[in-house]
C-alpha positions in Angstrom: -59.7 -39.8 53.7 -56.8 -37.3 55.1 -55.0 -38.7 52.2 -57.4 -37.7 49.3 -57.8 -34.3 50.8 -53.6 -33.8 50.6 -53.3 -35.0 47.0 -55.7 -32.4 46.2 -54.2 -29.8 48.0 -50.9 -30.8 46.0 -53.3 -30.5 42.8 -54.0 -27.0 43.4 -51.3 -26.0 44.4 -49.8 -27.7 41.0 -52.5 -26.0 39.1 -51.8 -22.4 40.8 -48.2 -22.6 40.0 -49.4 -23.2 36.2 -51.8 -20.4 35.9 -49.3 -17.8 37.4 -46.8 -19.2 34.6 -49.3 -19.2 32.4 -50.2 -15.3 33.0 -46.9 -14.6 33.4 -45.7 -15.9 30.6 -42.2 -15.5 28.6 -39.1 -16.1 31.2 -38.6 -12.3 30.6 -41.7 -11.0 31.8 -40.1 -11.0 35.5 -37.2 -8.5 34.2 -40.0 -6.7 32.6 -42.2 -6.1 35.6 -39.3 -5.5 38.0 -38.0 -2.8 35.1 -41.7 -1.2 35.7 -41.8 -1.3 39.2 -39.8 2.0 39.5 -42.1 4.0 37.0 -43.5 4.0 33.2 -40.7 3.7 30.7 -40.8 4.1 26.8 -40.0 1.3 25.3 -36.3 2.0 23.8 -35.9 2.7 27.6 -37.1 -0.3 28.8 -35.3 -2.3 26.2 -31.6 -0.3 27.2 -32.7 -1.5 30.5 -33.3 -5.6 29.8 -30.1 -5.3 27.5 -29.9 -9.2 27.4 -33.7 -9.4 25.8 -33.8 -9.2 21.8 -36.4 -6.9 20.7 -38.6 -9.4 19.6 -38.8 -10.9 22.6 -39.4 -8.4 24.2 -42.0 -6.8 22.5 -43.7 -10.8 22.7 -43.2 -10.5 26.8 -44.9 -7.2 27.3 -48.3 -7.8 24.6 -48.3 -10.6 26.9 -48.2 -8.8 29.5 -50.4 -6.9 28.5 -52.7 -9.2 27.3 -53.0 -10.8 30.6 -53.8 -7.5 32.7 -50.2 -6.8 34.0 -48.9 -3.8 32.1 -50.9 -1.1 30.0 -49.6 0.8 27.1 -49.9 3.9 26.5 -49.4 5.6 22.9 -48.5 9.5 22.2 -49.2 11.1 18.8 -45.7 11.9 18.6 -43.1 11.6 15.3 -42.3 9.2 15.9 -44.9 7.3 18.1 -43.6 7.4 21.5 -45.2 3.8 23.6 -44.7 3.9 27.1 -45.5 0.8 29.4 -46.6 0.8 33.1 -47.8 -1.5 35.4 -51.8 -1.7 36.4 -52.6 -2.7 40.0 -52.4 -5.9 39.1 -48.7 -5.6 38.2 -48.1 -3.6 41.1 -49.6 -6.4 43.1 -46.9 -8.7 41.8 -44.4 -6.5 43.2 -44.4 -8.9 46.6 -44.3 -12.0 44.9 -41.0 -10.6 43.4 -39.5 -9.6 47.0 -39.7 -12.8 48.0 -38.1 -14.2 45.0 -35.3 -11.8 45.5 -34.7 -12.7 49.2 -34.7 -16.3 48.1 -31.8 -16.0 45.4 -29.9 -13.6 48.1 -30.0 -17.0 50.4 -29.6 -19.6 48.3 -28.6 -18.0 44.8 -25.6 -19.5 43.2 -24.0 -15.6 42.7 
């Protein structure tokens, strides 16, 4: 039976790998939420920042974002409309998932 109980442990950790994809969505969204971890920035700002991300894309990764809890957006009744992003506690929380990432390319990164 030690057997059954391992392939289901490999199950969920499958399926936990999946949902964080899932919420996280687009490949950009972890340039995204490391751009936000510093502060709120407009969005021309954020977008000078992730230079390499088209616009569209861009705008896709952070609805997405902030469809799935992760970023809020903020509009001020400015001319133009000024949008500025920032991350909820649930972003922030993600913050330590993205340390570890980062010490894991510094040891075994191609760069």
């Amino acid at each position: 039976m030690g057997g059954n109980s391992e392939a289901v442990n490999q199950e969920d950790k499958g399926s936990s790998i999946c949902e964080v994809l899932q919420i996280l969505g687009a490949k950009w969204a972890f340039l995204v939420l490391e751009e936000l971890m510093n502060g709120p920035l407009r969005f021309n700002q954020l977008q000078r920042n992730v230079a390499v991300v088209k616009t569209q894309s861009l705008t896709n990764t952070v609805r997405h974002l902030e469809n799935n809890g992760l970023v809020t957006r903020k509009v001020f009744p400015t001319v133009p409309v000024t949008v500025e992003y920032s991350l909820t506690e649930k972003g922030r929380d993600f913050q330590a998932a993205l340390r570890e990432m980062e010490k894991w390319v510094h040891k075994w990164g191609n760069a």
